[in-house]
C-alpha positions in Angstrom: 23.7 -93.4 141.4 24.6 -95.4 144.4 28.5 -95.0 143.4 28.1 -91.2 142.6 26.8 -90.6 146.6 29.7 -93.0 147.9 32.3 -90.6 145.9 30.7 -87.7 147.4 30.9 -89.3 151.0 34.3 -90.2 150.3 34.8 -86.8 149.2 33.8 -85.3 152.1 35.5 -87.6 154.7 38.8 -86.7 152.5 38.1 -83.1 153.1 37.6 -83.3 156.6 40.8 -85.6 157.2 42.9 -83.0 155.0 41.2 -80.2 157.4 42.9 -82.1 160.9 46.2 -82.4 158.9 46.4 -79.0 157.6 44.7 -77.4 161.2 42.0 -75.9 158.5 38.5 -75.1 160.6 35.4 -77.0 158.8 33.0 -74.2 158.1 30.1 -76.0 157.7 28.0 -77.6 160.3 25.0 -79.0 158.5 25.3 -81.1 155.5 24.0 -79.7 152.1 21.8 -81.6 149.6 21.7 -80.9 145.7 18.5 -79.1 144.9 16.8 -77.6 141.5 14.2 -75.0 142.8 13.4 -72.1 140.9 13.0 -69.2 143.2 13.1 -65.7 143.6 15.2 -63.2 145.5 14.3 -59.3 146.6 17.5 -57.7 146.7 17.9 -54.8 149.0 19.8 -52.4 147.5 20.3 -48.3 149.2 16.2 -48.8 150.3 15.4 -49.8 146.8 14.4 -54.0 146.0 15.0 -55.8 142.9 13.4 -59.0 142.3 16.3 -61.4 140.4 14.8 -64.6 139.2 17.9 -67.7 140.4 18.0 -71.6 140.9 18.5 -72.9 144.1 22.0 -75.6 143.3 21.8 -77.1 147.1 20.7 -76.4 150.7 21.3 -77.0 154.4 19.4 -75.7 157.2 21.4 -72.8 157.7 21.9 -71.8 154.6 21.2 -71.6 150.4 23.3 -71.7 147.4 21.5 -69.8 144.3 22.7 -69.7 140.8 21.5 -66.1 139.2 22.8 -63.9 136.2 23.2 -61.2 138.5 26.7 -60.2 140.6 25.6 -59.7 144.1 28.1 -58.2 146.9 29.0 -60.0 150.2 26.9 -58.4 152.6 24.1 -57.9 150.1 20.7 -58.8 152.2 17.5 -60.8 150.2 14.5 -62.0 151.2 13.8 -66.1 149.4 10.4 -66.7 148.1 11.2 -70.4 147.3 8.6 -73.0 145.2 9.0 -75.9 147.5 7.1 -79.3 146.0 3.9 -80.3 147.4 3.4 -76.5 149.2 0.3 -74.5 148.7 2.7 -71.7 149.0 6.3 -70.1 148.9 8.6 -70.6 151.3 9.7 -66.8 152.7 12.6 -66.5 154.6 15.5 -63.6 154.6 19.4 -64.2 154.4 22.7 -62.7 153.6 25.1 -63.4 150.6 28.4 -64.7 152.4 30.6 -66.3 149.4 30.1 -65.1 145.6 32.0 -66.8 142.7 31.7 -67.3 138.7 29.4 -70.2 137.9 30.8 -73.4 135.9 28.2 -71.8 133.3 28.8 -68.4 131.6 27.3 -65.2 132.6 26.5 -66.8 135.9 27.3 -66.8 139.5 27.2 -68.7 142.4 25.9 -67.0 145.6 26.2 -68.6 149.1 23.3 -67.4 151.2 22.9 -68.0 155.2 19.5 -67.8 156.4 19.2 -65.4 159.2 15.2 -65.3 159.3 12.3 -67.7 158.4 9.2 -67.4 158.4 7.0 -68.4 162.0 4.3 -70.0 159.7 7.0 -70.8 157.1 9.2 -73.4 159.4 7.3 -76.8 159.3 7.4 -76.1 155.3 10.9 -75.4 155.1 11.9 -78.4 157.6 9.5 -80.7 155.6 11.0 -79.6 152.5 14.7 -79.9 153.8 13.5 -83.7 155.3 12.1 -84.8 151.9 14.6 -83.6 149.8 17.3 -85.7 152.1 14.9 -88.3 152.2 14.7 -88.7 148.1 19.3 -88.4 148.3 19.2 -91.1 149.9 17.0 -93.5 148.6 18.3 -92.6 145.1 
């Protein structure tokens, strides 16, 4: 395990020294942790909402990745209703689909999501979630 988190540090550093040769911009500004969270999302779609049932693959606190059978659209809005461990309820927060791509598995995609709202009463679960889970990476 220990090897597997140094060759995704390595990884990374790789990918941000190849971003200052090639002038590329790092997008990302929070680091993202592998999660498996079932969860469900209310898609907003012409006033109408469709509950699609996906798997959270990782997270960072600005945003989600979700892997569902449905095709969303960049743009598309949902609102999360996440299980996090050791929560007496769902998470709720909203977002907004930003990258969309085939999943490694078939009939599958791969949704990027960036928060834009959370929850007032939602925020100390979701931070202590976000903590734990970075907590139990590490100590891995």
């Amino acid at each position: 395990m220990a090897k597997d988190k140094k060759t995704k540090a390595s990884l990374l550093k790789e990918k941000r020294k190849s971003s200052r040769v090639t002038g590329e911009k790092e997008k990302r500004y929070y680091i993202r942790i592998d999660v498996s969270v079932p969860m469900a999302l209310s898609i907003k779609n012409k006033g109408n909402a469709e509950i699609v049932r996906a798997y959270a693959k990782n997270i960072s606190a600005s945003g989600i990745m979700v892997e569902l059978e449905k095709k969303l659209s960049i743009g598309t809005d949902a609102d999360i209703d996440m299980s996090a461990p050791d929560a007496l309820n769902p998470i709720h927060c909203s977002g907004k689909v930003i990258r969309v791509a085939a999943s490694d598995r078939p009939g599958r995609y791969n949704c990027g999501i960036v928060f834009t709202r959370i929850e007032e009463d939602n925020k100390n679960t979701f931070l202590k979630f976000l903590c734990d889970t970075i907590y139990r990476a590490g100590a891995g």
